[in-house]
PDB file of N, CA, C, O and CB in Angstrom:
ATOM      1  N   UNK A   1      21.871  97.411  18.637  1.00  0.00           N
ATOM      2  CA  UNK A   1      23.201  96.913  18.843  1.00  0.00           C
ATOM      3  C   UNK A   1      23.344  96.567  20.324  1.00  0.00           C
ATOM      4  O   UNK A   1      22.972  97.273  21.261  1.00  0.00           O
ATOM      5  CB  UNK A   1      24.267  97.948  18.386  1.00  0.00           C
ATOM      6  N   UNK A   2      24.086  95.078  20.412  1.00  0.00           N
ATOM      7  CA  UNK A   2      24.170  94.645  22.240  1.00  0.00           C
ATOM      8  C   UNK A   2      25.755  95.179  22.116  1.00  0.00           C
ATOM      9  O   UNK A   2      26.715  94.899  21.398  1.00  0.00           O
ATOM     10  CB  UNK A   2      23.897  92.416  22.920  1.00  0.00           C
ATOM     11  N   UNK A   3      25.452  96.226  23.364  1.00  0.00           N
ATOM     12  CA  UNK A   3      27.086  96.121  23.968  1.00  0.00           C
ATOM     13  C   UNK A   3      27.245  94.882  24.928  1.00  0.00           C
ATOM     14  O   UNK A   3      26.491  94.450  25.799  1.00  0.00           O
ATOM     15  CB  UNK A   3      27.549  97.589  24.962  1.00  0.00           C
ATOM     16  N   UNK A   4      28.402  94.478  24.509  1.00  0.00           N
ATOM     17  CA  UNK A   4      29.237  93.043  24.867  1.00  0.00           C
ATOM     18  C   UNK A   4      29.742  93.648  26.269  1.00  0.00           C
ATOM     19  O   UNK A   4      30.375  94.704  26.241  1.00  0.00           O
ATOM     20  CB  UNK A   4      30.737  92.477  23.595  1.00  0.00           C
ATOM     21  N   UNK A   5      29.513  93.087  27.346  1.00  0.00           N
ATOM     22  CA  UNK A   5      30.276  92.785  28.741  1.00  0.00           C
ATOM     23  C   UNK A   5      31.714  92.312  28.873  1.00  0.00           C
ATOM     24  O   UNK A   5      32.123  91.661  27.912  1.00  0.00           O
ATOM     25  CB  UNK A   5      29.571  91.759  29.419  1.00  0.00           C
ATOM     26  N   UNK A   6      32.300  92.451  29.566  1.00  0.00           N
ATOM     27  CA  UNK A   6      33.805  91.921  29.744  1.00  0.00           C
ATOM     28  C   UNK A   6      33.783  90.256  30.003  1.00  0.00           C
ATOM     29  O   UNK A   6      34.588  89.394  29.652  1.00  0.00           O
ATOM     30  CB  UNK A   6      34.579  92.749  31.173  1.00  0.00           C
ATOM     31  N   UNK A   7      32.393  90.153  30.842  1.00  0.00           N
ATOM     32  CA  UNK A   7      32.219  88.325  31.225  1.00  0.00           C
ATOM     33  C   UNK A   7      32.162  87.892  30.122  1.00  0.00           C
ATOM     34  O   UNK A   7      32.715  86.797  30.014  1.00  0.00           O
ATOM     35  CB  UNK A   7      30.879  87.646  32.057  1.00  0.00           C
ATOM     36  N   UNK A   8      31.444  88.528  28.662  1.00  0.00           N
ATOM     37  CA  UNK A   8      30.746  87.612  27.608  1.00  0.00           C
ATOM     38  C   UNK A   8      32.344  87.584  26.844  1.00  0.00           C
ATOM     39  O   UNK A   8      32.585  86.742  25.979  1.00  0.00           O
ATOM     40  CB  UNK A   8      29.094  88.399  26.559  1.00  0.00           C
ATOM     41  N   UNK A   9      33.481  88.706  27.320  1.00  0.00           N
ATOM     42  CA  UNK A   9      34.538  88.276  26.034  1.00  0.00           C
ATOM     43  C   UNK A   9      35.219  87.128  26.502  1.00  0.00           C
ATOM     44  O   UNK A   9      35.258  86.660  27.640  1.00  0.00           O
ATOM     45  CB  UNK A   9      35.747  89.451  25.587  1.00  0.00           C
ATOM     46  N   UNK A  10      35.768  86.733  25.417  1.00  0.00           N
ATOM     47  CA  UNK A  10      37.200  85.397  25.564  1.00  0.00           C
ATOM     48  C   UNK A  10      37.874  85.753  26.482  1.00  0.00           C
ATOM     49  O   UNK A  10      37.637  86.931  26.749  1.00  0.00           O
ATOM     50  CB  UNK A  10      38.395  85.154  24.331  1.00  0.00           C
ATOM     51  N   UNK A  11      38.919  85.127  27.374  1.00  0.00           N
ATOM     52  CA  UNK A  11      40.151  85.279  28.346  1.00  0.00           C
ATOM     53  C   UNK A  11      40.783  85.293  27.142  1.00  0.00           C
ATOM     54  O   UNK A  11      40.661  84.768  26.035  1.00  0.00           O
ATOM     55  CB  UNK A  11      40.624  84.135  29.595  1.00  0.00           C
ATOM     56  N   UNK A  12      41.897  86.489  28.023  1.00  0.00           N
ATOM     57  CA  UNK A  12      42.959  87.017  27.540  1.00  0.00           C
ATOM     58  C   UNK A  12      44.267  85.682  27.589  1.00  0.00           C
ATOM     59  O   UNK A  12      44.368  85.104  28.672  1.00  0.00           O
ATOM     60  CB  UNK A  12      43.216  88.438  28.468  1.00  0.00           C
ATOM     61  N   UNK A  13      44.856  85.403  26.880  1.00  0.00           N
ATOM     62  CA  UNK A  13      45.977  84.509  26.767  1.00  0.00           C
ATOM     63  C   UNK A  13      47.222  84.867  26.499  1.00  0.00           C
ATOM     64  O   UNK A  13      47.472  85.067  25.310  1.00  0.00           O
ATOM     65  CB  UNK A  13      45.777  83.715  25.965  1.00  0.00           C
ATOM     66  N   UNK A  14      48.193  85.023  27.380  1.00  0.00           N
ATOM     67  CA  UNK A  14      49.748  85.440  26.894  1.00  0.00           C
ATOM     68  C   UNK A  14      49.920  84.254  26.175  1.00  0.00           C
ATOM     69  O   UNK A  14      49.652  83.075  26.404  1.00  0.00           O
ATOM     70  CB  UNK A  14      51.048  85.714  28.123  1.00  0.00           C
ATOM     71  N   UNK A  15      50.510  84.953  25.106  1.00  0.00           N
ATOM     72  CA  UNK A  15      50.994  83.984  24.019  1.00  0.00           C
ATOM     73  C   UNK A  15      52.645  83.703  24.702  1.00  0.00           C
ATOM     74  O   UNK A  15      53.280  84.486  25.409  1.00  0.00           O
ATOM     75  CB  UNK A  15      50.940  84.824  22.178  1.00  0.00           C
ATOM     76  N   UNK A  16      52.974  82.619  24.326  1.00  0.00           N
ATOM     77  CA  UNK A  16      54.409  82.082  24.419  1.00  0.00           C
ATOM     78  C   UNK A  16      55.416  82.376  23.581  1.00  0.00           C
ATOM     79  O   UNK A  16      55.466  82.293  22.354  1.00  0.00           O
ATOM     80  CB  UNK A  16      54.434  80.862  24.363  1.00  0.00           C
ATOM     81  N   UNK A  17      56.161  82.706  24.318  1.00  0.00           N
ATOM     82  CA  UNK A  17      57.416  84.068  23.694  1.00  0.00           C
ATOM     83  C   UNK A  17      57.796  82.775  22.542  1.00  0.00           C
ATOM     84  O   UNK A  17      57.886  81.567  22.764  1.00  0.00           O
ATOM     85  CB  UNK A  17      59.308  84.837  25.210  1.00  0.00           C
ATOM     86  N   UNK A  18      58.001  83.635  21.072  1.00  0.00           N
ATOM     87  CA  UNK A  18      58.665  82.732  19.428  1.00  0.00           C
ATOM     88  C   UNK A  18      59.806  82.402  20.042  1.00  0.00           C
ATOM     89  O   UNK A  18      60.097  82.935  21.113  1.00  0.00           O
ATOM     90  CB  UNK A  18      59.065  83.728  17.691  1.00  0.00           C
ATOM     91  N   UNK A  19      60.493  81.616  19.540  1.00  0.00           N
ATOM     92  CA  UNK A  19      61.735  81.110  19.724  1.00  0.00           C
ATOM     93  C   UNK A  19      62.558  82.295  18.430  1.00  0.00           C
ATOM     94  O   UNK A  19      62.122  82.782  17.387  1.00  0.00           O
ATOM     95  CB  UNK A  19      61.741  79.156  19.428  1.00  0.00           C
ATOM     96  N   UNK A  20      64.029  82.417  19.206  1.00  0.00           N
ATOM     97  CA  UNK A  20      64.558  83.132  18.589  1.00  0.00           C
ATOM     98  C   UNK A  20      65.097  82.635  16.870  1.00  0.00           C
ATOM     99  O   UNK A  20      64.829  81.520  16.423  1.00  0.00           O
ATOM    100  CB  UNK A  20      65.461  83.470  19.547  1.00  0.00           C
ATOM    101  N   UNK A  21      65.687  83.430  16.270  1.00  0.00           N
ATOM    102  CA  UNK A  21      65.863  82.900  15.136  1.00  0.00           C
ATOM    103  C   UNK A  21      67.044  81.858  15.229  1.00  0.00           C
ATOM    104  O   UNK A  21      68.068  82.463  15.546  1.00  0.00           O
ATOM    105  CB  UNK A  21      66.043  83.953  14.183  1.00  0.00           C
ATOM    106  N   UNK A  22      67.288  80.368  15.049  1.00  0.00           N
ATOM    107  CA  UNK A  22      68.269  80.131  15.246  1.00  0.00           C
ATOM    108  C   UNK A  22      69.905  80.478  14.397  1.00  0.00           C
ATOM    109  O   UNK A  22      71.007  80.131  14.823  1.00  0.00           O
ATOM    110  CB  UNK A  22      67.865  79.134  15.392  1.00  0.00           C
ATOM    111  N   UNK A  23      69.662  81.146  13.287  1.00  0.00           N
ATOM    112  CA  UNK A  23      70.561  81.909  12.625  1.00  0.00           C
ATOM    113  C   UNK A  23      71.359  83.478  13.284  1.00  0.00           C
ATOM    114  O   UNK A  23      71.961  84.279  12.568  1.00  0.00           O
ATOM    115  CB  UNK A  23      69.742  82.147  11.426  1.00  0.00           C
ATOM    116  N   UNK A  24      71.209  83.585  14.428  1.00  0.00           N
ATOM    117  CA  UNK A  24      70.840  85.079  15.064  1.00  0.00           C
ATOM    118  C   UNK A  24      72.636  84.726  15.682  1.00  0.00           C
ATOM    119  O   UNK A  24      73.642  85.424  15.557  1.00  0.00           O
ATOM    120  CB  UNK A  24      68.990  85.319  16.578  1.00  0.00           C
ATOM    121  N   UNK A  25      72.553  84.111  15.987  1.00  0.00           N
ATOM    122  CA  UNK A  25      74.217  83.718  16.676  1.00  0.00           C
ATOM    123  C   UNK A  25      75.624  83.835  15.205  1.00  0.00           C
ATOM    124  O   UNK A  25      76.822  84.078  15.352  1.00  0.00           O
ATOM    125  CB  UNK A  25      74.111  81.440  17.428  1.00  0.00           C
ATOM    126  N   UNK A  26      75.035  83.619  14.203  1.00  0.00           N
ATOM    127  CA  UNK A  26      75.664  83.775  13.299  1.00  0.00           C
ATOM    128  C   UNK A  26      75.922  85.254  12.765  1.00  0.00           C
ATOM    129  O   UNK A  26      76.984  85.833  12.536  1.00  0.00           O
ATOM    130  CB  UNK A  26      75.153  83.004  12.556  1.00  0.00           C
ATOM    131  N   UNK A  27      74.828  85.600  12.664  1.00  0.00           N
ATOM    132  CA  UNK A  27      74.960  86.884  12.204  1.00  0.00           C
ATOM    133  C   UNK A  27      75.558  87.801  13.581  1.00  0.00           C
ATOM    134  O   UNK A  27      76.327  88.727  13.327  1.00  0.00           O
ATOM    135  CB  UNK A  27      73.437  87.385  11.575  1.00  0.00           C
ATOM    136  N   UNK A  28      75.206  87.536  14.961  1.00  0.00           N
ATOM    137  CA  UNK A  28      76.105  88.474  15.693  1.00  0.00           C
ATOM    138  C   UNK A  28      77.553  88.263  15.382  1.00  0.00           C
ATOM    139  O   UNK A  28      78.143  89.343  15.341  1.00  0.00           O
ATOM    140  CB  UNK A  28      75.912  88.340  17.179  1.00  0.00           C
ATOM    141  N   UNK A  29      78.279  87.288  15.163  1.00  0.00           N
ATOM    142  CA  UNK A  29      79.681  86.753  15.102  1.00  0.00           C
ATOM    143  C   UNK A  29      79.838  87.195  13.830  1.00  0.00           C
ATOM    144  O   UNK A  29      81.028  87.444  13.638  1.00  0.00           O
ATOM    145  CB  UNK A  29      79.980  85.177  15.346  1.00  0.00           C
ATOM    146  N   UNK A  30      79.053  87.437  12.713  1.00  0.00           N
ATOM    147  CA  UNK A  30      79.890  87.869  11.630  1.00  0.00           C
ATOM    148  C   UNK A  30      80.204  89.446  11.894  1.00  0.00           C
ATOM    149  O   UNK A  30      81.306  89.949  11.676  1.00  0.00           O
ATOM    150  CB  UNK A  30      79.135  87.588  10.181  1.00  0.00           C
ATOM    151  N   UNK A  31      79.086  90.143  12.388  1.00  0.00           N
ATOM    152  CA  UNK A  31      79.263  91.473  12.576  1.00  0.00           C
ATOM    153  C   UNK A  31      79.833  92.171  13.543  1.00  0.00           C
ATOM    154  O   UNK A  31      79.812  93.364  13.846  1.00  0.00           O
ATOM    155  CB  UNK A  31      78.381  91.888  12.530  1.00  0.00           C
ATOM    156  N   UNK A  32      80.528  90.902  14.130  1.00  0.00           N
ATOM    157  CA  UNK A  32      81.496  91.310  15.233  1.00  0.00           C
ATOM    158  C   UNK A  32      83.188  91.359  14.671  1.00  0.00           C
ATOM    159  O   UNK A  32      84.161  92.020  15.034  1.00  0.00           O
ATOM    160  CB  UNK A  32      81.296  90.111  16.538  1.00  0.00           C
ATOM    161  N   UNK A  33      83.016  90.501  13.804  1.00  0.00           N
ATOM    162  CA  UNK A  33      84.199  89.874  13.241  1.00  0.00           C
ATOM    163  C   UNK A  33      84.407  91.144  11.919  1.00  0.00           C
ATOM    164  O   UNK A  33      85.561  91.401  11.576  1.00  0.00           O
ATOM    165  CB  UNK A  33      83.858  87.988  12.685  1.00  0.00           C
ATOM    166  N   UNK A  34      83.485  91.723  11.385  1.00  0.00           N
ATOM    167  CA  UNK A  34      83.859  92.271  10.421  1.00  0.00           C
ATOM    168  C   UNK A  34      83.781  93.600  11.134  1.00  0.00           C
ATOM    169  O   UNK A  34      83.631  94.448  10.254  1.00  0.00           O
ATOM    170  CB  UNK A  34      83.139  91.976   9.173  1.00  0.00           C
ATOM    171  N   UNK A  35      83.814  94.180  12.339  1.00  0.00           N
ATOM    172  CA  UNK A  35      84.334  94.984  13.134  1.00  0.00           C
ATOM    173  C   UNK A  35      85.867  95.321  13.499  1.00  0.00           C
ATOM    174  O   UNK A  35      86.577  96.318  13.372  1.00  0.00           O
ATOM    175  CB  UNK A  35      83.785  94.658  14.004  1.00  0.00           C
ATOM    176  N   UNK A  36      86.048  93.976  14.032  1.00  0.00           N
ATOM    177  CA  UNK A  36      87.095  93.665  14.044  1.00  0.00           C
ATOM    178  C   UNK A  36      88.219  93.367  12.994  1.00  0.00           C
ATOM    179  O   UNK A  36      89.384  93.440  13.384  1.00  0.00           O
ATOM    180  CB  UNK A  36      86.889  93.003  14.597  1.00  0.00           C
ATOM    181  N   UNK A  37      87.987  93.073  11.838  1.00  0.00           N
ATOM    182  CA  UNK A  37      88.770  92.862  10.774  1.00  0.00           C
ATOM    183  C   UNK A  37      88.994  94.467  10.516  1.00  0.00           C
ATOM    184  O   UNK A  37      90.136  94.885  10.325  1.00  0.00           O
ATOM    185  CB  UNK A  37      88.068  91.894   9.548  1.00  0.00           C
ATOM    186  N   UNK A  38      87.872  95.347  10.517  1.00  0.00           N
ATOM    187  CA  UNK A  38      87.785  96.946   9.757  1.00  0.00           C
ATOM    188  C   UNK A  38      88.922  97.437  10.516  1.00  0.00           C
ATOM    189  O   UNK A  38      89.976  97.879  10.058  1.00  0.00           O
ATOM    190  CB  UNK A  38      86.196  98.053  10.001  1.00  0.00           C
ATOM    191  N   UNK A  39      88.541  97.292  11.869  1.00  0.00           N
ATOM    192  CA  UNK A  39      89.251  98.255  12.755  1.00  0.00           C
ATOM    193  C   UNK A  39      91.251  97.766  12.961  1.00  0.00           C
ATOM    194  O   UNK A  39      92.153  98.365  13.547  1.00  0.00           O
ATOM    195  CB  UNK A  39      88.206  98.119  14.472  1.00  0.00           C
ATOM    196  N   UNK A  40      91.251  96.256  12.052  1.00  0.00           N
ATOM    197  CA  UNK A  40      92.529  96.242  12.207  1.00  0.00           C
ATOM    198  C   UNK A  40      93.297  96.315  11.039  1.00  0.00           C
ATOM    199  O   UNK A  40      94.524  96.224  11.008  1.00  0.00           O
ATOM    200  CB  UNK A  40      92.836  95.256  12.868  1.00  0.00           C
ATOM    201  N   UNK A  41      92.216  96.556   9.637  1.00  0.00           N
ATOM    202  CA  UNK A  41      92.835  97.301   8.602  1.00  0.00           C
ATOM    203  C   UNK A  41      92.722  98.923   8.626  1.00  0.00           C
ATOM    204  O   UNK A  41      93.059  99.483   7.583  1.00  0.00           O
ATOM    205  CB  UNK A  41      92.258  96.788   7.367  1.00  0.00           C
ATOM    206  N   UNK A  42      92.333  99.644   9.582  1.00  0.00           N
ATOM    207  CA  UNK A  42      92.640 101.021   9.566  1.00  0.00           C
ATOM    208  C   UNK A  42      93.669 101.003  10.498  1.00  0.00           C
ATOM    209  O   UNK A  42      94.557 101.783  10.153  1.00  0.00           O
ATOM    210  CB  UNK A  42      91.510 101.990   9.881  1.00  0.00           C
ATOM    211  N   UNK A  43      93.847 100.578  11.267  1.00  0.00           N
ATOM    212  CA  UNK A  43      95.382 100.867  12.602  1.00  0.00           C
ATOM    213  C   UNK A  43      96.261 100.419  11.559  1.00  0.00           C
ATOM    214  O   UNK A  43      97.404 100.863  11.670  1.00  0.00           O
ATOM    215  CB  UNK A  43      95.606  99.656  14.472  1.00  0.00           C
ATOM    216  N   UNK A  44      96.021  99.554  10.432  1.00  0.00           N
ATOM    217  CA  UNK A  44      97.398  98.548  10.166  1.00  0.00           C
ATOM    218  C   UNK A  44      97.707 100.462   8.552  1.00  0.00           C
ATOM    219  O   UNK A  44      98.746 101.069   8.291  1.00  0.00           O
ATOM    220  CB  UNK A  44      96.772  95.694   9.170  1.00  0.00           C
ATOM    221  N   UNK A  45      96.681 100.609   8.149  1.00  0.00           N
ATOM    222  CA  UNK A  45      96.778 101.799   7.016  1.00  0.00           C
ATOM    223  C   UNK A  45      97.387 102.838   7.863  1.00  0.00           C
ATOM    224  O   UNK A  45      98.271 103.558   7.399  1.00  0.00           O
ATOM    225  CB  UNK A  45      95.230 102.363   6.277  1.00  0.00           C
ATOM    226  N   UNK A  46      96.952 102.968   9.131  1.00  0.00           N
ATOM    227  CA  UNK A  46      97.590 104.422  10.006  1.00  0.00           C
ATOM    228  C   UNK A  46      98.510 104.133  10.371  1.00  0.00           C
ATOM    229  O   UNK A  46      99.197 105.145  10.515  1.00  0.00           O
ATOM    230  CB  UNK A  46      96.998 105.070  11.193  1.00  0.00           C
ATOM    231  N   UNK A  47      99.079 103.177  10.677  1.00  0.00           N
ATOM    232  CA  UNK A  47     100.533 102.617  11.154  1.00  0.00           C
ATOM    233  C   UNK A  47     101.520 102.474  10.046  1.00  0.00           C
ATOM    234  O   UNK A  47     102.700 102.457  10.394  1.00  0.00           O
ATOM    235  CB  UNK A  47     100.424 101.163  11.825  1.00  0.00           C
ATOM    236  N   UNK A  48     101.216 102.351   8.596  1.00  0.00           N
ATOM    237  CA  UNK A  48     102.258 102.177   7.965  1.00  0.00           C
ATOM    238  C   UNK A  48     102.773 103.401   7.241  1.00  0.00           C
ATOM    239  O   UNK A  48     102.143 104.407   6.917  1.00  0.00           O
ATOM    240  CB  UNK A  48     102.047 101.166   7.204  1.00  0.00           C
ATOM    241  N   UNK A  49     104.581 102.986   6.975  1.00  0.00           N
ATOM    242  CA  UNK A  49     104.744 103.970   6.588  1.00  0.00           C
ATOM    243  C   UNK A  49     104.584 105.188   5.340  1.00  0.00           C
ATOM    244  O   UNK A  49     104.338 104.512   4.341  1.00  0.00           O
ATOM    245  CB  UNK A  49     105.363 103.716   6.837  1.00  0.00           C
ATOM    246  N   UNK A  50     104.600 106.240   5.037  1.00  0.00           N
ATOM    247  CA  UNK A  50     104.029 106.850   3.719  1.00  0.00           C
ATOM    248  C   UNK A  50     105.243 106.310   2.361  1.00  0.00           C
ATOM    249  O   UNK A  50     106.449 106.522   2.489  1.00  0.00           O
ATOM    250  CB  UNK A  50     103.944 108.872   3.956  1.00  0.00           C
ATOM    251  N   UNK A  51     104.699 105.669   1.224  1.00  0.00           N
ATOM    252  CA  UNK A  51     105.125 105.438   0.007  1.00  0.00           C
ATOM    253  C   UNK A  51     105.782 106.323  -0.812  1.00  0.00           C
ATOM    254  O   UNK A  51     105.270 107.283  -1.387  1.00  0.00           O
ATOM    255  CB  UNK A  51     104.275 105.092  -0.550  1.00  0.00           C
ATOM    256  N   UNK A  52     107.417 105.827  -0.866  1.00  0.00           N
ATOM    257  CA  UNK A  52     108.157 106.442  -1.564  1.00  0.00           C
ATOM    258  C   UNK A  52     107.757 106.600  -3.170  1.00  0.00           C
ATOM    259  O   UNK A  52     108.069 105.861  -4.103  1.00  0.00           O
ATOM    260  CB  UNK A  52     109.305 105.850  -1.304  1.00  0.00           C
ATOM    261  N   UNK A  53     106.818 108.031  -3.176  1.00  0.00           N
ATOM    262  CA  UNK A  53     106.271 108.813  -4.798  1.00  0.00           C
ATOM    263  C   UNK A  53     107.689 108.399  -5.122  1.00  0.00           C
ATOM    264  O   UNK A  53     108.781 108.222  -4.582  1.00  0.00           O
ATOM    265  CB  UNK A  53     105.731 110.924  -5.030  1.00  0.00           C
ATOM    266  N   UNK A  54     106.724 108.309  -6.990  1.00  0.00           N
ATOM    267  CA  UNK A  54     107.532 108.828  -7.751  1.00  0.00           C
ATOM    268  C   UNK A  54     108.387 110.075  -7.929  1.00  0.00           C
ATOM    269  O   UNK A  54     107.904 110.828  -7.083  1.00  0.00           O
ATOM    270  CB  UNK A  54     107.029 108.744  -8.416  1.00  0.00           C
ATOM    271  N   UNK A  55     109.114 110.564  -8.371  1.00  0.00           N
ATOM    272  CA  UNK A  55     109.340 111.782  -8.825  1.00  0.00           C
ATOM    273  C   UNK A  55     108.264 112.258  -9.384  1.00  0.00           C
ATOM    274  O   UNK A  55     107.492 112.995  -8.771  1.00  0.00           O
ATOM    275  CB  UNK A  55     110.321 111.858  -9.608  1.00  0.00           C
ATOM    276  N   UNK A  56     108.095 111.904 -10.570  1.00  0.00           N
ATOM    277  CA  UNK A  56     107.178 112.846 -11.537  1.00  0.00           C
ATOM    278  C   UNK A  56     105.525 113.202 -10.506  1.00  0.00           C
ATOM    279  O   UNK A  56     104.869 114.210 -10.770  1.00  0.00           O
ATOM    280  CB  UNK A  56     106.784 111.706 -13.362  1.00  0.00           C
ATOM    281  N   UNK A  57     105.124 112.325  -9.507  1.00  0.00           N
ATOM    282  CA  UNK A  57     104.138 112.926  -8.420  1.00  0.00           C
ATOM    283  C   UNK A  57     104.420 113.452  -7.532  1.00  0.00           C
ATOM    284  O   UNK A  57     103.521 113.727  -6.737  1.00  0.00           O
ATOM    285  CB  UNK A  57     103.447 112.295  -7.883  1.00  0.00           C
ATOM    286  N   UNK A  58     105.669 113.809  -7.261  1.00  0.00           N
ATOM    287  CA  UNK A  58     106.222 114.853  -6.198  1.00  0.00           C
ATOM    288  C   UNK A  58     106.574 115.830  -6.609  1.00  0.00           C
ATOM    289  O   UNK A  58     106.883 116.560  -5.667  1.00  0.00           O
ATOM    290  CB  UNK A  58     107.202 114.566  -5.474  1.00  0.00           C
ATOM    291  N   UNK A  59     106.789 116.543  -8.024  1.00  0.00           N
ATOM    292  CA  UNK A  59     107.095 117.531  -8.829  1.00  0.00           C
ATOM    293  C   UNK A  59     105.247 118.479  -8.866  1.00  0.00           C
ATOM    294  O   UNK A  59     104.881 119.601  -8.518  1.00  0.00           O
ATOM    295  CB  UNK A  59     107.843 116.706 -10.499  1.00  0.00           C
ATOM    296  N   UNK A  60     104.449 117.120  -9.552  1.00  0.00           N
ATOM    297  CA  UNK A  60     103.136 117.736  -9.541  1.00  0.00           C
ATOM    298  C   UNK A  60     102.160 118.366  -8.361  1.00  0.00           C
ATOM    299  O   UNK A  60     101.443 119.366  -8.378  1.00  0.00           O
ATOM    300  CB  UNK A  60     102.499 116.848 -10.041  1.00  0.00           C
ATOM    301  N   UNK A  61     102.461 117.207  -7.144  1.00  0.00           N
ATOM    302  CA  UNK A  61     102.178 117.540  -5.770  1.00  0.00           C
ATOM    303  C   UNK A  61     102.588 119.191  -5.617  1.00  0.00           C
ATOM    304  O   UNK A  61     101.771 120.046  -5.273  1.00  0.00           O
ATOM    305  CB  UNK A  61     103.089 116.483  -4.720  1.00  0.00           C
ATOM    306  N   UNK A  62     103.909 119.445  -5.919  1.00  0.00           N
ATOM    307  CA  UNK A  62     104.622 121.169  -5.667  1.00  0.00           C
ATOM    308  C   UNK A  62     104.126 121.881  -6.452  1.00  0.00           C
ATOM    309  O   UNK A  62     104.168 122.949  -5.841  1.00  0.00           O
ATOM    310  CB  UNK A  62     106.189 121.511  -5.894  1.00  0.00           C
ATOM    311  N   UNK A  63     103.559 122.138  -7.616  1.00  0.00           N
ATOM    312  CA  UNK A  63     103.273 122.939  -8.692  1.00  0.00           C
ATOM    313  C   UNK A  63     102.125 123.761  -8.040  1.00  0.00           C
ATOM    314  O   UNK A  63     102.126 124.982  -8.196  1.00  0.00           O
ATOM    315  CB  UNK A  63     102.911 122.122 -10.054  1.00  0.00           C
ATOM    316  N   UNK A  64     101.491 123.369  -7.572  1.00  0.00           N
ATOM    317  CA  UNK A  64     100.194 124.003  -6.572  1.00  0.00           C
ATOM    318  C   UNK A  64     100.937 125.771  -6.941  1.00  0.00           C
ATOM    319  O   UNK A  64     100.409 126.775  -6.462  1.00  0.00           O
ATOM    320  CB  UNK A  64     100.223 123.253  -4.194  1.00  0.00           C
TER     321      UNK A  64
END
C-alpha cells in the first residue's frame, strides 16, 4: 500500500455559499404574523369581560 503525500492530493476548494431558499422570507412573515395574531387573541380573551351563566350553571358551579 502507497501512502499518498499531501502534494499528490487535490486542492482543497471552498465551495460557494447555496443561495438561500427563496421561500424563506415568506415563511419568516407568516410566523411572525401568526405570533402576532396569537398574542392578540389572548390579551383580547384576558381583557374581556366574564359571561353572564346561566342560572342552571351557576346553581351547579355551587353544589361543589
Amino acid at each position: 500500500m502507497i501512502a499518498q503525500t499531501f502534494s499528490a492530493l487535490p486542492p482543497m476548494k471552498t465551495d460557494a455559499v447555496a443561495a438561500g431558499n427563496p421561500l424563506k422570507g415568506v415563511l419568516v412573515t407568516v410566523f411572525t404574523l401568526k405570533i402576532i395574531v396569537s398574542a392578540f387573541l389572548l390579551a383580547t380573551v384576558s381583557l374581556a369581560p366574564p359571561v353572564a351563566a346561566n342560572e342552571n350553571y351557576k346553581t351547579l358551579a355551587l353544589v361543589d
